[in-house]
N, C-alpha and C positions, 0 to 999 in steps of 0.2 A: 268367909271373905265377903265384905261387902265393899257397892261402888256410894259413895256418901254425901256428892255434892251436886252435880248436875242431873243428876237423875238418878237418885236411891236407890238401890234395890240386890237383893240379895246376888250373889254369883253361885257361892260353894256352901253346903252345909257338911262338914262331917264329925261324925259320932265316934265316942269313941266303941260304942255297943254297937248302934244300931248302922253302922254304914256310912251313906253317903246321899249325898244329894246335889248333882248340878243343876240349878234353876235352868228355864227354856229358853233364854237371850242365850245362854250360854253354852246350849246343849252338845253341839259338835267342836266346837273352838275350844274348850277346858280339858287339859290334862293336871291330873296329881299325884304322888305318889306321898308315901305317908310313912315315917320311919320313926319309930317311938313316937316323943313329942314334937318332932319336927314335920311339916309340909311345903312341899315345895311344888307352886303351883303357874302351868304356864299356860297361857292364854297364845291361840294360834288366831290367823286371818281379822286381826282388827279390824275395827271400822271405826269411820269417824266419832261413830256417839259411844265409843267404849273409853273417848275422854272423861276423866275423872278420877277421882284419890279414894284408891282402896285399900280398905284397913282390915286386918285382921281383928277379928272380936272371939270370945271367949265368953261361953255362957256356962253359969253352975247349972248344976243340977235341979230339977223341981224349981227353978228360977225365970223371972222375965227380964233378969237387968244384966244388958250386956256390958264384958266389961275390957274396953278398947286397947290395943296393943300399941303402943307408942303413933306415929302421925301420921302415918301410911305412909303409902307411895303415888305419888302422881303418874297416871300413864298419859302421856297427850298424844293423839292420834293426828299426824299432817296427811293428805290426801296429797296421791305421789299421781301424776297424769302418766298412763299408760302410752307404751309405746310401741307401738306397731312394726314388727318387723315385713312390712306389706312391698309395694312396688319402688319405694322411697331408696332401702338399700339393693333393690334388683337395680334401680337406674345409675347408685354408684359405682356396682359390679361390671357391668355393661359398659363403664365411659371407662373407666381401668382396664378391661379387653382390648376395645376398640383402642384407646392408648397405646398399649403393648404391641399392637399388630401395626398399627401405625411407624411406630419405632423401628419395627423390625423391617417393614418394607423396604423403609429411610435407607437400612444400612444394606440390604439386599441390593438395593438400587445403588449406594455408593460404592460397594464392592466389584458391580458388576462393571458400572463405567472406569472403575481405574485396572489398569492389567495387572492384575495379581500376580498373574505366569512369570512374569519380570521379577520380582523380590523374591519370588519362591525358587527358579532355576539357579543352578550351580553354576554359578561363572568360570570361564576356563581365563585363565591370567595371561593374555595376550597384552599387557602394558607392556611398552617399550618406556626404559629410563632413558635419560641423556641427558649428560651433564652440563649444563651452560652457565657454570661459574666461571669467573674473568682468568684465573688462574688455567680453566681446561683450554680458553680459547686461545690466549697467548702462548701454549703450548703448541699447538697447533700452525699457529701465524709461522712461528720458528722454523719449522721442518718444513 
């Protein structure tokens, strides 16, 4: 595996005899596994200069001419700005507390000033009816 454009240089060597070999840019960051003729090879912890297009190459035997495996792959690295889990989200934990306790005062305090004991006790049915339509009254005039 090589990187080919912005800055050359080997990553992966492996053999089919003698092994293997990951260059020292690359030393902790490369894993491969290798299953017949296939490799499948993946690159951990990028950085920004591990932009560039890497090609798979294929060298004979007793040879120095490499010979390129279709166009590669572009890997492009963006630089992602870290983000601190520091005092920033303690200060929006802390205004959501104080929110919620606030709230609840609120209703502490409206439950206290209205008399609750009122809606809650069992009313004993002391309503008197009486009827004051025209028909009960002129009954009445009569007698």
């Amino acid at each position: 595996l090589l990187k080919t454009q912005i800055q050359p240089e080997r990553v992966l060597y492996v053999s089919s005899q003698n092994g293997s070999t990951i260059f020292p840019a690359f030393a902790n960051r490369l894993e491969y596994s290798k299953e017949e003729k296939k490799i499948l090879i993946t690159l951990h912890n990028l950085q920004k200069n591990d932009s560039d297009i890497y090609v798979c190459a294929g060298m004979l035997k007793n040879s120095t001419f490499l010979s390129v495996n279709r166009s590669g792959t572009m890997v492009l690295v963006k630089e992602v700005e870290q983000t601190h889990c520091s005092n920033n989200s303690w200060d929006i934990y802390g205004l959501i507390i104080v929110v919620a306790l606030l709230f609840f005062a609120l209703i502490c305090c409206t439950l206290y000033r209205v008399d609750m004991k009122k809606y809650f006790q069992k009313r004993k049915p002391n309503a008197v009816y009486e009827d004051m339509s025209y028909s009960s009254r002129r009954n009445t005039l009569i007698r």
